[in-house]
C-alpha positions as CSV (number, residue, x, y, z in Angstrom):
1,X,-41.0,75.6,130.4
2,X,-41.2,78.4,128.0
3,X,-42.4,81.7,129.5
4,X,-46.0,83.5,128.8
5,X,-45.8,86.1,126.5
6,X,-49.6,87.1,126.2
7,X,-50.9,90.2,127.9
8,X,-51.7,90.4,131.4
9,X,-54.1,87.3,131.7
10,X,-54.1,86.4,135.4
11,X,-57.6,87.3,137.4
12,X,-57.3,89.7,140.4
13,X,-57.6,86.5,142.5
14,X,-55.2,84.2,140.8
15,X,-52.7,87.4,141.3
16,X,-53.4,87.3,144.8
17,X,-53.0,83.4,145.0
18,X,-49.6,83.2,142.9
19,X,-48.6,86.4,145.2
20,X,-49.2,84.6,148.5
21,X,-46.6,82.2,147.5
22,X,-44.0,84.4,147.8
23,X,-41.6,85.8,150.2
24,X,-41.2,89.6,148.5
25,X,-37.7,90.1,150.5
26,X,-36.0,87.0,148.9
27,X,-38.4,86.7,145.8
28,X,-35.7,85.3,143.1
29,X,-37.7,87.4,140.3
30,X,-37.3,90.3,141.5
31,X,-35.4,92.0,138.2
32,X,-39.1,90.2,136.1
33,X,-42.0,93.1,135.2
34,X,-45.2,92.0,137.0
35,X,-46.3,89.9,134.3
36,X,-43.2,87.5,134.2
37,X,-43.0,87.2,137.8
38,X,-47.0,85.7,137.6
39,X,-46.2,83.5,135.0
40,X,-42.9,82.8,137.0
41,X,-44.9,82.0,140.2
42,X,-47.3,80.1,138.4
43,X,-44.4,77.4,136.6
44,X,-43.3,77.0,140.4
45,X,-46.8,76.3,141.6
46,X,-47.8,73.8,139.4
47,X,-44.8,72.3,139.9
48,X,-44.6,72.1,143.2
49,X,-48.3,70.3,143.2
50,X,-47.4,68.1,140.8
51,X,-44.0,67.2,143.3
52,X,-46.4,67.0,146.4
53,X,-49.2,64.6,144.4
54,X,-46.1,62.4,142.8
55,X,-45.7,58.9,143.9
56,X,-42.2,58.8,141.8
57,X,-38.9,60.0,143.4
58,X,-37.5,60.6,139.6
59,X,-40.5,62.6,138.8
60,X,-40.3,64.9,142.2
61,X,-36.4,65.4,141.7
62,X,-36.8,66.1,137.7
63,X,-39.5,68.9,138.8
64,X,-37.7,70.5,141.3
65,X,-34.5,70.3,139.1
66,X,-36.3,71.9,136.1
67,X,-37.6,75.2,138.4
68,X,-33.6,75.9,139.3
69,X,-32.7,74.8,135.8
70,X,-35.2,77.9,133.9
71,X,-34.4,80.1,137.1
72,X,-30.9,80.4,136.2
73,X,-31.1,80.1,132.6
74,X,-33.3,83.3,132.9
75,X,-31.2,85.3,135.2
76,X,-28.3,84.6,132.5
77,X,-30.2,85.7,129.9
78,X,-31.6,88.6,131.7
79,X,-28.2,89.7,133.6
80,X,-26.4,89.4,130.1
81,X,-29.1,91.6,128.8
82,X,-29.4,88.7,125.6
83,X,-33.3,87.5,126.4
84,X,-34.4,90.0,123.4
85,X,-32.6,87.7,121.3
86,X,-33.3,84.5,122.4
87,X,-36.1,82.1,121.3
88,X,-36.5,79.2,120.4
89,X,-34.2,78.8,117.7
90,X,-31.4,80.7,119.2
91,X,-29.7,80.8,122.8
92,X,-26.2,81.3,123.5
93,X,-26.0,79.6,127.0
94,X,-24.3,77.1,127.4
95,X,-25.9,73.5,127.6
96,X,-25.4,72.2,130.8
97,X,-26.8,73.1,134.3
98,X,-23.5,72.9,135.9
99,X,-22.2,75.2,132.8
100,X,-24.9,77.9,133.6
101,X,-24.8,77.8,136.8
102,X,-20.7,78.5,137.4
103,X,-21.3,81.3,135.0
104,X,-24.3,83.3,137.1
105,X,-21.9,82.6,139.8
106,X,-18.6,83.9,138.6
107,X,-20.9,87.0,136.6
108,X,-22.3,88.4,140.1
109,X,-18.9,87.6,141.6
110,X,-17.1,89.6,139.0
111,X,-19.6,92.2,139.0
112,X,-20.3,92.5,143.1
113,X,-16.4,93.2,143.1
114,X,-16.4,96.6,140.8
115,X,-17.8,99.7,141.6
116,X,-20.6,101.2,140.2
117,X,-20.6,103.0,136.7
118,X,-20.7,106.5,137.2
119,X,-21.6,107.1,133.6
120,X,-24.4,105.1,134.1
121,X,-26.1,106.2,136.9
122,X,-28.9,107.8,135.2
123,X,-29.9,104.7,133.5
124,X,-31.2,104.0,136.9
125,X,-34.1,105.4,136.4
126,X,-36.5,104.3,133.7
127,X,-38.4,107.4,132.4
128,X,-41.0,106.4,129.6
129,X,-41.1,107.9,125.8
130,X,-43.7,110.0,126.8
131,X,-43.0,111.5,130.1
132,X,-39.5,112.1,128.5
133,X,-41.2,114.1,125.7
134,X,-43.2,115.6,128.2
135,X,-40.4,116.8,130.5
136,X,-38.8,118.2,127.2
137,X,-41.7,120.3,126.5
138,X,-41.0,121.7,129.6
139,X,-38.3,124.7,129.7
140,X,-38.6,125.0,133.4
141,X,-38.3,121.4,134.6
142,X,-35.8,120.8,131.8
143,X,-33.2,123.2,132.8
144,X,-33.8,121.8,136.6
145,X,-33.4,118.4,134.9
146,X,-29.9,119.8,133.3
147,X,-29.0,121.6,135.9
148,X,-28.8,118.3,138.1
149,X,-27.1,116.3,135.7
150,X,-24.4,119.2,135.7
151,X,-24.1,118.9,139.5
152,X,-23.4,115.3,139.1
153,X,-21.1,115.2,136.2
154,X,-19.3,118.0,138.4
155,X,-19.0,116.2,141.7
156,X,-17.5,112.9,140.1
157,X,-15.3,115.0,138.1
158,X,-16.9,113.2,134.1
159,X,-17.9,115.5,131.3
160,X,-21.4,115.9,131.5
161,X,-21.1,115.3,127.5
162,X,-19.8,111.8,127.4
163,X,-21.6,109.3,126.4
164,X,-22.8,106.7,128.9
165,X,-20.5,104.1,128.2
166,X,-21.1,100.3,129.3
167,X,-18.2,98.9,127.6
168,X,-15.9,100.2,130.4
169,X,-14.7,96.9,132.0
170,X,-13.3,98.9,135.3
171,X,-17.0,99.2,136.4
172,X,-20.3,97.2,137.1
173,X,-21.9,96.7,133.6
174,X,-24.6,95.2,134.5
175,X,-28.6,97.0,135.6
176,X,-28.2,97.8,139.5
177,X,-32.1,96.4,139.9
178,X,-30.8,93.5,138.3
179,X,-27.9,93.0,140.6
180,X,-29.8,93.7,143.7
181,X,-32.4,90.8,142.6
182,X,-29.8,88.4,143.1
183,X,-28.1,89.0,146.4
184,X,-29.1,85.8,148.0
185,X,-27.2,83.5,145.3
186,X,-24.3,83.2,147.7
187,X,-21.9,80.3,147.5
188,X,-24.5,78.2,149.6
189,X,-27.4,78.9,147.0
190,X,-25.1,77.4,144.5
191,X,-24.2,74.7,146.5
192,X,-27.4,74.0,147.0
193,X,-28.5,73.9,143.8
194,X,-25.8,72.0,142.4
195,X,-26.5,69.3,144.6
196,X,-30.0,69.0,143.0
197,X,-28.6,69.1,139.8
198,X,-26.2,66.3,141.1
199,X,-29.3,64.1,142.2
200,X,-31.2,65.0,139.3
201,X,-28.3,63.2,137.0
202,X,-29.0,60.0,138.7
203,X,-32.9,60.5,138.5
204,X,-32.2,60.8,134.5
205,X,-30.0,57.8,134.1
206,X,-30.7,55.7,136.2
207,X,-34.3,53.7,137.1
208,X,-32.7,52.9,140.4
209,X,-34.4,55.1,143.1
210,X,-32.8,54.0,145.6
211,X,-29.8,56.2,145.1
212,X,-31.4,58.9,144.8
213,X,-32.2,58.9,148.5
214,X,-28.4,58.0,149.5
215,X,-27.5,60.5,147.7
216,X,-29.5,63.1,149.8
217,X,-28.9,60.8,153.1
218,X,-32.8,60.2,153.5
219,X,-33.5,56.9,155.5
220,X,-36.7,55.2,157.1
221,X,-39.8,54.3,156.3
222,X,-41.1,57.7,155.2
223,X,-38.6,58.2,152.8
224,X,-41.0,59.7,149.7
225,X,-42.4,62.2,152.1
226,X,-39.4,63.1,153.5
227,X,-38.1,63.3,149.8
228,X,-41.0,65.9,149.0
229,X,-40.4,67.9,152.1
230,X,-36.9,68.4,151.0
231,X,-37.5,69.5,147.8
232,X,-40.1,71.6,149.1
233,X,-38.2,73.3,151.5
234,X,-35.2,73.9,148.6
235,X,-37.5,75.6,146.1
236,X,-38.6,78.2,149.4
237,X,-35.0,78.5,150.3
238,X,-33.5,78.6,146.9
239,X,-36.5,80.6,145.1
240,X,-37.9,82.8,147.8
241,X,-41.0,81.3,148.4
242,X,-42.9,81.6,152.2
Protein backbone atom coordinates (compact mmCIF):
# COMPACT_ATOMS: atom_id res chain seq x y z
CA UNK A 1 0.00 0.00 0.00
CA UNK A 2 2.69 2.33 -0.96
CA UNK A 3 1.43 5.95 -1.49
CA UNK A 4 1.15 7.86 -5.10
CA UNK A 5 3.82 10.04 -5.63
CA UNK A 6 3.04 11.33 -9.34
CA UNK A 7 1.54 14.67 -9.89
CA UNK A 8 -1.87 15.47 -9.40
CA UNK A 9 -3.56 12.75 -11.62
CA UNK A 10 -7.09 12.38 -10.39
CA UNK A 11 -10.03 13.85 -12.97
CA UNK A 12 -12.23 16.68 -11.57
CA UNK A 13 -14.85 13.85 -11.19
CA UNK A 14 -12.87 11.15 -9.57
CA UNK A 15 -11.91 14.18 -7.00
CA UNK A 16 -15.46 14.77 -6.43
CA UNK A 17 -16.20 10.92 -6.07
CA UNK A 18 -13.14 10.12 -3.63
CA UNK A 19 -14.34 13.55 -1.79
CA UNK A 20 -17.90 12.34 -1.28
CA UNK A 21 -16.54 9.57 0.75
CA UNK A 22 -15.49 11.64 3.38
CA UNK A 23 -16.72 13.20 6.42
CA UNK A 24 -14.34 16.62 6.34
CA UNK A 25 -14.89 17.21 10.29
CA UNK A 26 -13.37 13.75 11.31
CA UNK A 27 -11.44 13.14 7.95
CA UNK A 28 -8.25 11.15 9.53
CA UNK A 29 -5.97 12.89 6.70
CA UNK A 30 -6.43 15.88 7.55
CA UNK A 31 -2.44 16.92 8.21
CA UNK A 32 -2.02 15.14 4.06
CA UNK A 33 -1.72 18.01 1.04
CA UNK A 34 -4.61 17.53 -1.36
CA UNK A 35 -2.87 15.09 -3.32
CA UNK A 36 -2.15 12.44 -0.49
CA UNK A 37 -5.51 12.75 0.90
CA UNK A 38 -6.92 11.55 -2.95
CA UNK A 39 -4.59 8.86 -3.14
CA UNK A 40 -5.45 8.20 0.60
CA UNK A 41 -9.27 8.17 -0.10
CA UNK A 42 -8.73 6.18 -3.02
CA UNK A 43 -6.55 3.04 -1.03
CA UNK A 44 -9.79 3.10 1.33
CA UNK A 45 -12.15 2.90 -1.55
CA UNK A 46 -10.88 0.19 -3.33
CA UNK A 47 -10.59 -1.51 -0.32
CA UNK A 48 -13.65 -1.18 0.98
CA UNK A 49 -15.25 -2.67 -2.49
CA UNK A 50 -13.11 -5.24 -2.54
CA UNK A 51 -14.35 -6.03 1.53
CA UNK A 52 -18.14 -5.56 0.30
CA UNK A 53 -17.61 -7.97 -3.02
CA UNK A 54 -15.46 -10.67 -0.74
CA UNK A 55 -16.96 -13.92 -0.02
CA UNK A 56 -13.90 -14.69 2.56
CA UNK A 57 -14.02 -13.52 6.20
CA UNK A 58 -9.99 -13.63 6.25
CA UNK A 59 -9.91 -11.52 3.13
CA UNK A 60 -12.54 -8.71 4.59
CA UNK A 61 -10.72 -8.66 8.08
CA UNK A 62 -6.94 -8.55 6.31
CA UNK A 63 -8.46 -5.39 4.25
CA UNK A 64 -9.85 -3.56 6.81
CA UNK A 65 -6.81 -4.36 9.04
CA UNK A 66 -4.30 -3.16 6.34
CA UNK A 67 -6.30 0.60 6.01
CA UNK A 68 -5.66 1.11 10.05
CA UNK A 69 -2.30 -0.57 9.67
CA UNK A 70 -0.92 2.31 6.74
CA UNK A 71 -3.13 5.00 8.65
CA UNK A 72 -1.12 4.89 11.62
CA UNK A 73 2.09 4.01 10.20
CA UNK A 74 1.61 7.31 8.21
CA UNK A 75 0.55 9.51 11.09
CA UNK A 76 3.96 8.22 12.80
CA UNK A 77 5.92 9.04 10.11
CA UNK A 78 4.28 12.25 9.55
CA UNK A 79 3.81 13.33 13.40
CA UNK A 80 7.63 12.35 13.85
CA UNK A 81 8.32 14.54 10.94
CA UNK A 82 10.68 11.25 9.44
CA UNK A 83 8.39 10.48 6.07
CA UNK A 84 11.27 12.50 4.03
CA UNK A 85 13.35 9.81 4.95
CA UNK A 86 11.54 6.83 4.60
CA UNK A 87 11.20 4.53 1.60
CA UNK A 88 11.38 1.59 0.82
CA UNK A 89 14.63 0.59 2.02
CA UNK A 90 14.46 2.43 5.24
CA UNK A 91 11.80 3.01 8.08
CA UNK A 92 12.42 3.29 11.66
CA UNK A 93 8.91 2.21 13.03
CA UNK A 94 8.67 -0.34 14.71
CA UNK A 95 7.27 -3.73 13.21
CA UNK A 96 4.32 -4.56 14.72
CA UNK A 97 0.73 -2.97 14.64
CA UNK A 98 0.38 -3.16 18.24
CA UNK A 99 4.08 -1.47 18.53
CA UNK A 100 2.90 1.53 16.29
CA UNK A 101 -0.10 1.90 17.50
CA UNK A 102 0.89 2.37 21.51
CA UNK A 103 3.36 4.79 20.20
CA UNK A 104 0.77 7.32 18.19
CA UNK A 105 -1.03 6.91 21.34
CA UNK A 106 1.41 7.72 24.01
CA UNK A 107 3.05 10.59 21.23
CA UNK A 108 -0.42 12.65 21.15
CA UNK A 109 -0.81 11.87 24.79
CA UNK A 110 2.54 13.32 25.66
CA UNK A 111 2.19 16.01 23.33
CA UNK A 112 -1.77 16.99 24.10
CA UNK A 113 -0.33 17.43 27.81
CA UNK A 114 2.30 20.41 27.04
CA UNK A 115 1.74 23.71 26.11
CA UNK A 116 2.30 25.19 23.03
CA UNK A 117 5.87 26.36 21.77
CA UNK A 118 5.94 29.87 21.96
CA UNK A 119 9.07 30.00 19.88
CA UNK A 120 7.37 28.35 17.38
CA UNK A 121 4.34 29.95 16.82
CA UNK A 122 5.34 31.45 13.60
CA UNK A 123 6.02 28.29 12.05
CA UNK A 124 2.29 28.16 11.91
CA UNK A 125 1.99 29.72 9.06
CA UNK A 126 3.53 28.40 5.83
CA UNK A 127 4.68 31.41 3.74
CA UNK A 128 6.19 30.15 0.25
CA UNK A 129 9.87 31.05 -1.05
CA UNK A 130 8.49 33.51 -3.18
CA UNK A 131 5.94 35.41 -1.30
CA UNK A 132 8.65 35.46 1.45
CA UNK A 133 11.06 37.11 -1.07
CA UNK A 134 8.32 39.17 -2.15
CA UNK A 135 7.31 40.46 1.37
CA UNK A 136 11.24 41.23 1.76
CA UNK A 137 11.23 43.38 -1.22
CA UNK A 138 8.79 45.21 0.53
CA UNK A 139 10.17 47.94 3.23
CA UNK A 140 6.76 48.93 4.20
CA UNK A 141 5.08 45.52 4.81
CA UNK A 142 8.38 44.25 6.20
CA UNK A 143 8.72 46.62 9.01
CA UNK A 144 4.79 45.89 9.77
CA UNK A 145 5.89 42.27 9.47
CA UNK A 146 8.84 43.11 12.18
CA UNK A 147 7.01 45.22 13.97
CA UNK A 148 4.53 42.30 14.85
CA UNK A 149 6.93 39.82 15.62
CA UNK A 150 8.39 42.45 18.17
CA UNK A 151 4.87 42.76 19.75
CA UNK A 152 4.84 39.10 20.25
CA UNK A 153 8.27 38.35 21.44
CA UNK A 154 7.31 41.30 23.90
CA UNK A 155 4.07 40.04 25.27
CA UNK A 156 5.51 36.41 26.03
CA UNK A 157 8.50 38.02 27.47
CA UNK A 158 11.30 35.75 24.58
CA UNK A 159 13.92 37.62 22.73
CA UNK A 160 12.63 38.31 19.53
CA UNK A 161 16.40 37.09 18.43
CA UNK A 162 16.30 33.49 19.53
CA UNK A 163 16.11 31.06 17.44
CA UNK A 164 13.01 28.94 17.11
CA UNK A 165 13.99 26.12 19.03
CA UNK A 166 12.09 22.58 18.72
CA UNK A 167 14.33 20.72 20.87
CA UNK A 168 12.84 22.28 24.04
CA UNK A 169 11.10 19.20 25.67
CA UNK A 170 8.92 21.51 28.14
CA UNK A 171 6.69 22.33 25.08
CA UNK A 172 4.63 20.68 22.16
CA UNK A 173 7.17 19.82 19.46
CA UNK A 174 5.21 18.64 17.15
CA UNK A 175 3.17 20.87 13.84
CA UNK A 176 -0.17 22.29 15.58
CA UNK A 177 -2.15 21.25 12.02
CA UNK A 178 -0.67 18.08 12.64
CA UNK A 179 -1.97 17.68 16.09
CA UNK A 180 -5.32 19.03 15.43
CA UNK A 181 -5.67 16.21 12.60
CA UNK A 182 -5.68 13.70 15.14
CA UNK A 183 -8.07 14.69 17.92
CA UNK A 184 -10.48 11.90 17.50
CA UNK A 185 -7.76 9.10 18.27
CA UNK A 186 -8.99 8.91 21.79
CA UNK A 187 -8.61 5.83 23.91
CA UNK A 188 -11.69 4.26 22.20
CA UNK A 189 -10.20 4.81 18.61
CA UNK A 190 -7.36 2.73 19.78
CA UNK A 191 -9.34 0.33 21.34
CA UNK A 192 -11.02 -0.02 18.49
CA UNK A 193 -8.44 -0.52 16.34
CA UNK A 194 -6.64 -2.80 18.37
CA UNK A 195 -9.31 -5.05 18.39
CA UNK A 196 -9.12 -5.37 14.62
CA UNK A 197 -5.64 -5.90 14.78
CA UNK A 198 -6.56 -8.62 17.45
CA UNK A 199 -8.96 -10.40 14.82
CA UNK A 200 -6.79 -9.85 12.05
CA UNK A 201 -3.99 -12.16 13.99
CA UNK A 202 -6.39 -14.95 13.93
CA UNK A 203 -7.45 -14.19 10.14
CA UNK A 204 -3.39 -14.68 9.47
CA UNK A 205 -2.81 -17.82 11.28
CA UNK A 206 -5.39 -19.44 11.30
CA UNK A 207 -7.74 -21.00 8.23
CA UNK A 208 -10.43 -21.43 10.87
CA UNK A 209 -13.07 -18.69 10.23
CA UNK A 210 -15.12 -19.51 12.57
CA UNK A 211 -13.24 -17.67 15.31
CA UNK A 212 -12.97 -14.89 13.69
CA UNK A 213 -16.74 -14.30 14.25
CA UNK A 214 -16.51 -15.29 18.17
CA UNK A 215 -14.12 -13.17 18.41
CA UNK A 216 -16.28 -10.14 17.31
CA UNK A 217 -19.54 -11.87 18.96
CA UNK A 218 -21.27 -12.18 15.44
CA UNK A 219 -23.97 -15.03 15.35
CA UNK A 220 -26.82 -16.25 12.94
CA UNK A 221 -27.29 -16.98 9.66
CA UNK A 222 -26.09 -13.70 8.20
CA UNK A 223 -22.92 -13.78 9.67
CA UNK A 224 -20.66 -12.60 6.39
CA UNK A 225 -22.87 -9.71 5.90
CA UNK A 226 -23.04 -8.80 9.26
CA UNK A 227 -19.11 -9.33 9.19
CA UNK A 228 -18.94 -6.65 6.27
CA UNK A 229 -21.26 -4.22 7.94
CA UNK A 230 -18.91 -4.20 10.81
CA UNK A 231 -15.97 -3.56 9.17
CA UNK A 232 -17.68 -1.11 7.25
CA UNK A 233 -18.94 0.82 9.92
CA UNK A 234 -15.14 0.74 11.68
CA UNK A 235 -13.33 2.19 8.72
CA UNK A 236 -16.30 5.39 8.86
CA UNK A 237 -15.90 5.53 12.53
CA UNK A 238 -12.23 5.01 12.82
CA UNK A 239 -11.18 6.86 9.42
CA UNK A 240 -13.77 9.61 9.04
CA UNK A 241 -15.65 8.47 6.31
CA UNK A 242 -19.73 9.44 5.84
Amino acid sequence: MEENKKPFRFSKEDAQRLWELADPERLISGSFSNIDTFSFLEIVDNSIKRINNSENPRVIILETWLILDYTIRELLRRGLDIKRFCDDSFDPLPNGFRDCSNLLENFINKQNSKKKNPYLIFSEVQIPIGLRDLIYSKQKVLKEILEFQFEFCNKNNISALTIKNREDVKFQNVDTFWLNSVKMLDSNWFKDANKINKVRNQAAHSINEEKIYIILGIKGEKKLEALKRYCNHSLKQLIGLK
